[in-house]
C-alpha positions in Angstrom: -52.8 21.0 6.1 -55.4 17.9 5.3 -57.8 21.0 3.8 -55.0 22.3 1.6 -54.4 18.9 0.6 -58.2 18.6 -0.4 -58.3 22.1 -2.0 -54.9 21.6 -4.3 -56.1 17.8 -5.1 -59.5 19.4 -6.1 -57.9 22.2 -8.4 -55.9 19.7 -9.9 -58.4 16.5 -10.9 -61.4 18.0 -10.4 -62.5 15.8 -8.2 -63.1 15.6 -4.5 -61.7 13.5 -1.7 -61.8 14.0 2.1 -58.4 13.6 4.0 -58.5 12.6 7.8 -56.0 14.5 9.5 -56.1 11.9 12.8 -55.7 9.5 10.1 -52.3 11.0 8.4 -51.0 11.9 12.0 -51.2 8.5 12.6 -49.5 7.7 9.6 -47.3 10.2 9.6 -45.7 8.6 13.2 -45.7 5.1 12.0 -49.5 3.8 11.8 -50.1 1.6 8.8 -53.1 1.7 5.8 -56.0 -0.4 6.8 -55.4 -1.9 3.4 -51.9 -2.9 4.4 -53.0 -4.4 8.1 -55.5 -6.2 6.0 -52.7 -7.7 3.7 -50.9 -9.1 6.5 -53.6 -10.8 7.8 -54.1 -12.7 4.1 -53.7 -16.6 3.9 -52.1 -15.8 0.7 -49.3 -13.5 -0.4 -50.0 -11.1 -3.1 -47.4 -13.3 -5.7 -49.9 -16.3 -4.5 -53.4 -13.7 -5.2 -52.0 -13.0 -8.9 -51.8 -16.3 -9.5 -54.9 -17.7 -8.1 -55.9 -15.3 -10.8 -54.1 -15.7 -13.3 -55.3 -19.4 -13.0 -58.9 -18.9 -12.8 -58.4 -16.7 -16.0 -56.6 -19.4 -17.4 -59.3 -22.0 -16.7 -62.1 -19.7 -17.8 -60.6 -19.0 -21.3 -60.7 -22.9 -21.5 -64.2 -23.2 -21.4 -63.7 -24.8 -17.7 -64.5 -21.7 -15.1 -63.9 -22.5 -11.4 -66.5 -22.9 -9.3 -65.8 -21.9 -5.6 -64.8 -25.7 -4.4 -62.5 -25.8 -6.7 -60.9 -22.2 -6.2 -60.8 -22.4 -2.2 -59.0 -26.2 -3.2 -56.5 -24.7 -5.0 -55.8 -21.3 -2.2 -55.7 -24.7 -0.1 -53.3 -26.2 -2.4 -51.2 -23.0 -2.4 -51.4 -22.2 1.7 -50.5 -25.7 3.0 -47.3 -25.8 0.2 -46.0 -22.3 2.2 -47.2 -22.8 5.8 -47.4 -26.6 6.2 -48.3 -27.2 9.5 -49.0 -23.8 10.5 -52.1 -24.1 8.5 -55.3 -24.7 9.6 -56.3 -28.5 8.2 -60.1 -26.9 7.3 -58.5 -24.6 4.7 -59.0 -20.6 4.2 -62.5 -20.6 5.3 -66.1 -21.5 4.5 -66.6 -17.7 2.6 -63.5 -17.1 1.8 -64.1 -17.8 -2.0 -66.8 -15.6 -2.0 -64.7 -12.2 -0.1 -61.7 -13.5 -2.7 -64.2 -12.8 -6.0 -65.8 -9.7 -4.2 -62.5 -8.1 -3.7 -61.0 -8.9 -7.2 -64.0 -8.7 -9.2 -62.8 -5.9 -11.3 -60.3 -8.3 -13.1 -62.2 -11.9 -12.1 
């Protein structure tokens, strides 16, 4: 099936892509994406991510760009208004700025 996939995709786009098939059985009987598993894991909600961005947008087209103390100060900000308690008193990390720009460099 994954190969007919493949074949039909390719025909279509042009373009090639490899399916796993242990990778759609699993999903097929209730595994999650990586991606997904990853997003639970996240200190910050995808509403909270868009506007962490939108903000450092924001601040850029001022003329004042973040730098990453004040980016993981305001994920800070953001985590300990939601969790309170529940969140760790250090904040989101020591490279977590740097993971958060990686992954959304294509719009940061």
């Amino acid at each position: 099936v994954c190969a007919e996939v493949e074949a039909e995709y390719t025909r279509k786009t042009n373009k090639v892509v490899s399916l796993n098939h242990v990778t759609v059985w699993n999903l097929v009987h209730g595994g999650q994406l990586q991606a997904n598993y990853n997003a639970e894991k996240s200190w910050l909600t995808q509403e909270e991510t868009e506007e962490v961005i939108d903000y450092v947008l924001e601040l850029a087209s001022w003329g004042h760009p973040l730098d990453h103390r004040r980016l993981k100060e305001h994920a800070d900000e953001l985590c300990r208004a939601r969790l309170g308690s529940a969140f760790p008193e250090s904040g989101v990390g020591k490279r977590w700025t740097y993971r958060f720009v990686a992954k959304h460099s294509d719009r940061l």
